[in-house]
ROROLUM-636830 format. One line per field, with one value per atom (N, C-alpha, C): x negated, y negated, z negated; chain. Coordinates in steps of 0.1 Angstrom, whole numbers, plus 5000, padded with zeros to 4 digits. Layout:
BEGIN
east = c(X,...) $
north = c(Y,...) $
up = c(Z,...) $
chain = c(A,...) $
END
This chain:
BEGIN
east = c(7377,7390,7395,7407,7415,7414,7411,7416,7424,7436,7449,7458,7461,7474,7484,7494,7506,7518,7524,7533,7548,7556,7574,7576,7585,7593,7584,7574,7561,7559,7557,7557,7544,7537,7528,7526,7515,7510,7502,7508,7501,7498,7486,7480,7468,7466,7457,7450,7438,7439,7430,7431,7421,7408,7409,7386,7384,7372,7365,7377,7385,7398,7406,7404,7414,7424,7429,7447,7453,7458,7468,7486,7490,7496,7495,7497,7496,7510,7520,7530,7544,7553,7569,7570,7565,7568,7562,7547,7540,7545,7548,7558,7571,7578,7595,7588,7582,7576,7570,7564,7558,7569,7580,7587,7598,7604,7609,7604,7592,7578,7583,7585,7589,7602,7610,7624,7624,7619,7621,7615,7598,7590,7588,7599,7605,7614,7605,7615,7606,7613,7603,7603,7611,7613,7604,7597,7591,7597,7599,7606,7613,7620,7629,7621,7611,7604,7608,7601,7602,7619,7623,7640,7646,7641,7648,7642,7629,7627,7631,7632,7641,7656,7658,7675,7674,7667,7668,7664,7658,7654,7666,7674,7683,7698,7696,7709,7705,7695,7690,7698,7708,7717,7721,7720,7721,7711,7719,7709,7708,7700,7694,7706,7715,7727,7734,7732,7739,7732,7720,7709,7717,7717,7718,7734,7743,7754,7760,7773,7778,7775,7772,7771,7754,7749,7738,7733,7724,7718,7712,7712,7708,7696,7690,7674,7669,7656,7652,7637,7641,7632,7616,7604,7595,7593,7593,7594,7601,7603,7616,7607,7611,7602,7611,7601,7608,7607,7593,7592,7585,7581,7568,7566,7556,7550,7540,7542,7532,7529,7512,7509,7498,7495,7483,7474,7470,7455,7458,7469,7476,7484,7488,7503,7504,7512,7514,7531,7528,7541,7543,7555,7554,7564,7558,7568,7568,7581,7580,7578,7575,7570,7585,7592,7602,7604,7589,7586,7574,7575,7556,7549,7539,7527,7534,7546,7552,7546,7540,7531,7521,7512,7503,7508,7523,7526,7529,7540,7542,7532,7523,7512,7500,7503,7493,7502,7517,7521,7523,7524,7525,7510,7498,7484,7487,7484,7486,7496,7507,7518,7514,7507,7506,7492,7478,7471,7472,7477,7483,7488,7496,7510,7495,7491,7483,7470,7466,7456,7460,7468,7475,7481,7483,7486,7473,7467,7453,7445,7442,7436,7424,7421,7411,7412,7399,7403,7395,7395,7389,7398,7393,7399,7406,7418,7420,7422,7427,7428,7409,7407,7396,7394,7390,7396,7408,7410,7423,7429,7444,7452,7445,7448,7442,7456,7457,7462,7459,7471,7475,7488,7482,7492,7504,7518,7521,7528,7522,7523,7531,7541,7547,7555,7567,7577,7575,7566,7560,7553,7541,7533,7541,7550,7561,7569,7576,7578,7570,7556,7550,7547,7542,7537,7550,7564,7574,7571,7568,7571,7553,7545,7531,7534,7542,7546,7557,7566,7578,7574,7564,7555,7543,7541,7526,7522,7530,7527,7524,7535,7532,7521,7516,7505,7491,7493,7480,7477,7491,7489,7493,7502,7504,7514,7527,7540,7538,7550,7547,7562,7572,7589,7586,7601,7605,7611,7607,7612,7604,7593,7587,7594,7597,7612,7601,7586,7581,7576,7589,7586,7602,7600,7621,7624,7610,7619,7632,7636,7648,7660,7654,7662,7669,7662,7655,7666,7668,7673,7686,7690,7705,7712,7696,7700,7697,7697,7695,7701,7711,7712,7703,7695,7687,7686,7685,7693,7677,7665,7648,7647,7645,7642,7655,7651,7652,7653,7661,7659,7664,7672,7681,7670,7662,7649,7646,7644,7635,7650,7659,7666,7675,7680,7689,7681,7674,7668,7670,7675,7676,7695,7697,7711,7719,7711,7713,7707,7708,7696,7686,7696,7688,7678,7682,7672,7662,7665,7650,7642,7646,7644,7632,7639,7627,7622,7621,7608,7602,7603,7597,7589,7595,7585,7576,7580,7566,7554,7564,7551,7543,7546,7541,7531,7536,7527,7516,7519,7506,7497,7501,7491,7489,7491,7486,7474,7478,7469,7458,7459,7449,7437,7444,7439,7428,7433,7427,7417,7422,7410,7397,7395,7389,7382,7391,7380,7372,7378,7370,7354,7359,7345,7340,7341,7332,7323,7333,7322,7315,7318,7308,7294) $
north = c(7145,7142,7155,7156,7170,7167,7177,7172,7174,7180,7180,7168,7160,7147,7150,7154,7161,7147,7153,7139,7144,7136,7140,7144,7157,7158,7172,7181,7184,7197,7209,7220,7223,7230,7235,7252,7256,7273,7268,7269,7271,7284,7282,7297,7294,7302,7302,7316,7323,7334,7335,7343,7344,7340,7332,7328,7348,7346,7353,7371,7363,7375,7383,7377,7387,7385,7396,7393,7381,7375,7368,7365,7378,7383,7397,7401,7417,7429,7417,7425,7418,7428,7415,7404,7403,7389,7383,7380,7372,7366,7374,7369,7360,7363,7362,7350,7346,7334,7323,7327,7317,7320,7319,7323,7312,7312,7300,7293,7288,7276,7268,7276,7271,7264,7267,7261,7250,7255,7240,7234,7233,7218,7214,7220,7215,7202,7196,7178,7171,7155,7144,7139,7142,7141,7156,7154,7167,7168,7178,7183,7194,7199,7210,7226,7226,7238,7239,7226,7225,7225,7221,7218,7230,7243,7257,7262,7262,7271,7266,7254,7255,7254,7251,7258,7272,7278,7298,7299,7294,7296,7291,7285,7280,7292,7295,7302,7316,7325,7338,7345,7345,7351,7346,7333,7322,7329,7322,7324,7307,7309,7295,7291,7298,7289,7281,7287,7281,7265,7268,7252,7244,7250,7239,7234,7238,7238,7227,7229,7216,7206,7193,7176,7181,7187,7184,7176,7165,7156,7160,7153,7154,7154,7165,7170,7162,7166,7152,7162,7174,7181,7171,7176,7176,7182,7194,7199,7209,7218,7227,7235,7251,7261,7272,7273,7278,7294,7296,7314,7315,7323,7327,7344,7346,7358,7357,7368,7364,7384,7381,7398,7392,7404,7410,7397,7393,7379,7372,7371,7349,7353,7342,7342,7329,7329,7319,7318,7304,7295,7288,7286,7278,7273,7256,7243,7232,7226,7215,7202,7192,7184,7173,7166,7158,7147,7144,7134,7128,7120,7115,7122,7127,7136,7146,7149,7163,7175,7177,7190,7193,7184,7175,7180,7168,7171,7186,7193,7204,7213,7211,7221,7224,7210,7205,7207,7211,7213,7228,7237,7250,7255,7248,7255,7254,7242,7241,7249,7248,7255,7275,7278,7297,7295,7285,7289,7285,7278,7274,7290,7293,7305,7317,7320,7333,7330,7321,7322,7322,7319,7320,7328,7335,7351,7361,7357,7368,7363,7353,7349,7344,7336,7333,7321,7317,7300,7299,7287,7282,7285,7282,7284,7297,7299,7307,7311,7299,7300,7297,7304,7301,7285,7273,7263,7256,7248,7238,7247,7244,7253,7253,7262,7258,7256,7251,7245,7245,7250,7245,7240,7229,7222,7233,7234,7238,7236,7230,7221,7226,7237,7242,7249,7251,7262,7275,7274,7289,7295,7285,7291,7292,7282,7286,7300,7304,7315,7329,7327,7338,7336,7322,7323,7328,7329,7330,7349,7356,7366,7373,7365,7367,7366,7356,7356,7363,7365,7373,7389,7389,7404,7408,7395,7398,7411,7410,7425,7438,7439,7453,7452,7437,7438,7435,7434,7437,7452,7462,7473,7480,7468,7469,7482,7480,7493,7492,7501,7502,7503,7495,7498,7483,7476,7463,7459,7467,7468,7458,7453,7442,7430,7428,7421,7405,7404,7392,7384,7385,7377,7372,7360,7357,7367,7377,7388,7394,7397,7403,7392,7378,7368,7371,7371,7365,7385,7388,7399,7403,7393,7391,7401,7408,7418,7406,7394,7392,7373,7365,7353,7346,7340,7332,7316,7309,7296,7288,7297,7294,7286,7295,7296,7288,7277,7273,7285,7292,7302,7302,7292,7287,7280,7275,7264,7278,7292,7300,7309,7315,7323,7315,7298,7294,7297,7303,7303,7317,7326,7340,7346,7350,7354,7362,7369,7371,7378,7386,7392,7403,7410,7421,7416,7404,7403,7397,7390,7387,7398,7408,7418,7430,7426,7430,7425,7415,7401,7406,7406,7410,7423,7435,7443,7443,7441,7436,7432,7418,7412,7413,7423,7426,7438,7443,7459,7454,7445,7436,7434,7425,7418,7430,7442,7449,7456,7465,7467,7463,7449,7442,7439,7434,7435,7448,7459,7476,7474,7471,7472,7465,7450,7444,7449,7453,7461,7471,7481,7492,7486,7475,7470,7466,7459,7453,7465,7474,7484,7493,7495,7496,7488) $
up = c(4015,4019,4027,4024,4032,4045,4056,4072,4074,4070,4072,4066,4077,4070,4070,4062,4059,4062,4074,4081,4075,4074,4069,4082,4081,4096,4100,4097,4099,4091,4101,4092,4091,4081,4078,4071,4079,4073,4060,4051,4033,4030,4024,4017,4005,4002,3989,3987,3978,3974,3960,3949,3936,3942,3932,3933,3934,3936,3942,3948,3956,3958,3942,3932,3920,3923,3918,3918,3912,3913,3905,3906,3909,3899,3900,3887,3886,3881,3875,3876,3878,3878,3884,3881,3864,3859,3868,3870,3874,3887,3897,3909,3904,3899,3893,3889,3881,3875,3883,3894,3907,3911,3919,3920,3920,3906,3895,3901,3897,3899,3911,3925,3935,3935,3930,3932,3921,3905,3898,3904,3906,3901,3923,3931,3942,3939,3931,3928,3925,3928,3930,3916,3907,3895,3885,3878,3868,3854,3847,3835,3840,3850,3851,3845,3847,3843,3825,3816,3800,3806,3808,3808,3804,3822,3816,3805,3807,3793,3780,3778,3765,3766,3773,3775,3772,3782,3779,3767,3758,3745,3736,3738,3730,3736,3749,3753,3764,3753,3756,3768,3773,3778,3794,3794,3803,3817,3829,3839,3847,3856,3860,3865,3871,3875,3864,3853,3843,3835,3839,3839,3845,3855,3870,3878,3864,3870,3876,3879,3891,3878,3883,3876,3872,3875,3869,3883,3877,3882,3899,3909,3920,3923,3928,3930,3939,3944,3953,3955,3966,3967,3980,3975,3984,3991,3994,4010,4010,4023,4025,4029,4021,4020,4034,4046,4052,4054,4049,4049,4036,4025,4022,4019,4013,4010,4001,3988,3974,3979,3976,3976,3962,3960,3947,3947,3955,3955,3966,3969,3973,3980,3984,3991,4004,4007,4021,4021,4024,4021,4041,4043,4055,4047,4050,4044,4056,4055,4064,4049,4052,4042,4045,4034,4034,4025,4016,4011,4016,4011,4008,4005,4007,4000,3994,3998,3991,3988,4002,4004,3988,3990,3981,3968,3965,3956,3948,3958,3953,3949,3962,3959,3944,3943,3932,3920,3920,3909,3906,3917,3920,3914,3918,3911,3899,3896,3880,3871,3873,3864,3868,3875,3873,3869,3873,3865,3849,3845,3830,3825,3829,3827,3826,3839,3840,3834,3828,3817,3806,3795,3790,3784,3795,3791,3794,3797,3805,3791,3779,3773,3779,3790,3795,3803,3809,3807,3825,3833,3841,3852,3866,3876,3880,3891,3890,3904,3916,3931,3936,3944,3955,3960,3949,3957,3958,3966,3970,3985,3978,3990,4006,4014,4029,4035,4047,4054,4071,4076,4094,4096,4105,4111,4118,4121,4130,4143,4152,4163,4172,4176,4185,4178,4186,4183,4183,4191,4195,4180,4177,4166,4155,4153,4140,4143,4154,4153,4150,4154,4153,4138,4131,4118,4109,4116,4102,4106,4118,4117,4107,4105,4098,4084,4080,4069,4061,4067,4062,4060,4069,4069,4066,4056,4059,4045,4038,4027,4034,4048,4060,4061,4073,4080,4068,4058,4047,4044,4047,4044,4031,4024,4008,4007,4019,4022,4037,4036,4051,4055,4051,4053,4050,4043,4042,4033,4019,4006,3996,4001,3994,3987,3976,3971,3971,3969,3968,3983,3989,4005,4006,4020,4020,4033,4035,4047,4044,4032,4024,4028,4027,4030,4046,4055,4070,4075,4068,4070,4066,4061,4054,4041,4035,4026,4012,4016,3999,4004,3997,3996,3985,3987,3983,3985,3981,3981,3982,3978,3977,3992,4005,4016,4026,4036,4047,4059,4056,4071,4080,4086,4099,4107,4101,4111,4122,4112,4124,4130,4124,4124,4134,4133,4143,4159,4164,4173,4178,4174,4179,4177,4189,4187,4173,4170,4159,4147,4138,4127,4136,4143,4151,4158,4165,4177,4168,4156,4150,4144,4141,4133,4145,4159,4167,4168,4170,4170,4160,4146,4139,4141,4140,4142,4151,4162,4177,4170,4162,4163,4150,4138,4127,4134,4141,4147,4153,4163,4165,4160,4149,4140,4134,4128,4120,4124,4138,4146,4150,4151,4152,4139,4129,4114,4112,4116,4115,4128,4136,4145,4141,4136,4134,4126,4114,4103,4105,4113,4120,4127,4135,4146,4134,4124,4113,4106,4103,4094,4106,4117,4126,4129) $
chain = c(A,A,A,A,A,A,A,A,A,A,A,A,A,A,A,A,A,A,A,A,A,A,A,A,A,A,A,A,A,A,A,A,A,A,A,A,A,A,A,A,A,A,A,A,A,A,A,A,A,A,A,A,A,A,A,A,A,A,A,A,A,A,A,A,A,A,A,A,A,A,A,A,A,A,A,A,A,A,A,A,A,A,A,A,A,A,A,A,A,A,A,A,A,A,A,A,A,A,A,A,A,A,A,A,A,A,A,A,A,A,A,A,A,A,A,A,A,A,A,A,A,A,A,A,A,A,A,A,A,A,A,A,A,A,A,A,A,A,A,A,A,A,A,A,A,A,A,A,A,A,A,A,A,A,A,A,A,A,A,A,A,A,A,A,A,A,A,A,A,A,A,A,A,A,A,A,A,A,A,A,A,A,A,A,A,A,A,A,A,A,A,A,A,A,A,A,A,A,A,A,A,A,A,A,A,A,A,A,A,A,A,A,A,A,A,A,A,A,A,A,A,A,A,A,A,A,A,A,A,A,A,A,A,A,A,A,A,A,A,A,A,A,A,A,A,A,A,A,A,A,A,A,A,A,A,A,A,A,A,A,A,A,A,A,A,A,A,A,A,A,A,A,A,A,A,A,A,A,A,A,A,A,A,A,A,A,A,A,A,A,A,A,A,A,A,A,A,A,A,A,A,A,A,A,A,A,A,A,A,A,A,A,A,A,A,A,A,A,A,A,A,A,A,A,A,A,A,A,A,A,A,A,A,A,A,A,A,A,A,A,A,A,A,A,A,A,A,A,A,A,A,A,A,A,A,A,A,A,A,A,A,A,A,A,A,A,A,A,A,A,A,A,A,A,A,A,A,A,A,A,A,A,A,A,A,A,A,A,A,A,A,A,A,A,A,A,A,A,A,A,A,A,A,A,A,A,A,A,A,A,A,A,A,A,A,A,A,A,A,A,A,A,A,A,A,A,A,A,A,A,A,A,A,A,A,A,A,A,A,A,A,A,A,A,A,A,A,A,A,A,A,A,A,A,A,A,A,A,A,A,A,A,A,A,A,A,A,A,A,A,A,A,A,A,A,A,A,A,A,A,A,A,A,A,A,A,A,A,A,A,A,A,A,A,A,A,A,A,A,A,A,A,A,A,A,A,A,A,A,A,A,A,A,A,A,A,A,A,A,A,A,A,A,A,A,A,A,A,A,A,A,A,A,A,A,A,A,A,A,A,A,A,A,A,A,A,A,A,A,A,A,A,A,A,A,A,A,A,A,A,A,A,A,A,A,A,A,A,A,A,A,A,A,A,A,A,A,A,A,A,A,A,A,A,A,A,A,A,A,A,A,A,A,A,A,A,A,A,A,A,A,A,A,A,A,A,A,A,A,A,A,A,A,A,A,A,A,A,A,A,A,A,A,A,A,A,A,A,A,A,A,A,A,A,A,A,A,A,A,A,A,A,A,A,A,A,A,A,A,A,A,A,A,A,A,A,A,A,A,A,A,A,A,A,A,A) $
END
């Protein structure tokens, strides 16, 4: 049994990474496509995934707005995705949960639908995440602010770039260079006077954690 009980109302640190650390994803598509994944099969209802892709196969040209135009039927999402970040071999999601077993749900439909996709395309078969998602509770306002600034950044503090051009995180969001309709970002963002003052927040506390990250590695291979 999981030790984490996923309550409605209730945010949670989600993460995952390749069985034995592989990448899984290796190039745009593969992001762009988890990605998608997040926003369709974010319903209590399933088919929107088969839905777009055969729409886009019938109307090559079309974009998801065009799926999903006004009258199209009322969504009935499982949880509200309030930061994430996809790097080379996993990624981390902060969700507050707003169904029943939403978490659960989504999560178990997010594995499935990219290991299907990335074997598929890889020609190759079996697992593909390390396991069943991990999971923290996040029990303060405090820890949620620090985890949205771990997550929005966590491509920096892995060491992947070293600026804030990473297009597969909602930092782009959280920074008001990109509208994205994916990401909840008023839960962390209503809390700071405005983009700047989060934007130092951020760095602080990305330099932090990075520093820290390098340090640790350093004592280890010592």
């Amino acid at each position: 049994m999981r030790k984490t009980q996923f309550a409605n109302g209730e945010g949670y640190h989600i993460f995952n990474r390749g069985a034995d650390k592989r990448e899984i994803f290796l190039e745009a598509r593969d992001y762009d496509r988890f990605l998608l994944a997040a926003d369709l099969l974010n319903d209590q209802e399933d088919g929107l995934m088969i839905g777009w892709r055969n729409y886009k196969n019938a109307n090559p040209k079309s974009a998801l707005v065009d799926f999903l135009k006004p009258g199209f039927r009322k969504r009935e999402p499982l949880v509200e995705i309030i930061a994430y970040c996809l790097n080379p071999n996993h990624y981390h999601f902060i969700l507050k949960q707003i169904a029943d077993k939403g978490i659960e749900r989504f999560m178990h439909k997010m594995g499935t639908s990219h290991t299907k996709y990335f074997n598929k395309k890889k020609k190759r078969t079996g697992t593909l995440f390390q396991g069943r998602f991990k999971s923290a509770h996040i029990d303060s306002n405090e820890y949620l602010l620090y985890l949205s600034a771990y997550v929005n950044k966590n491509n920096f503090i892995h060491g992947y770039n070293k600026n804030d051009s990473w297009p597969y995180s909602s930092l782009a969001d959280y920074l008001g260079k990109r509208k994205d309709k994916l990401v909840k970002k008023e839960t962390v963002l209503g809390q700071f006077k405005d983009i700047n003052e989060y934007e130092i927040f951020l760095r602080d506390k990305s330099l932090y954690m990075k520093d820290k990250k390098e340090m640790e590695r350093y004592l280890l291979e010592e």
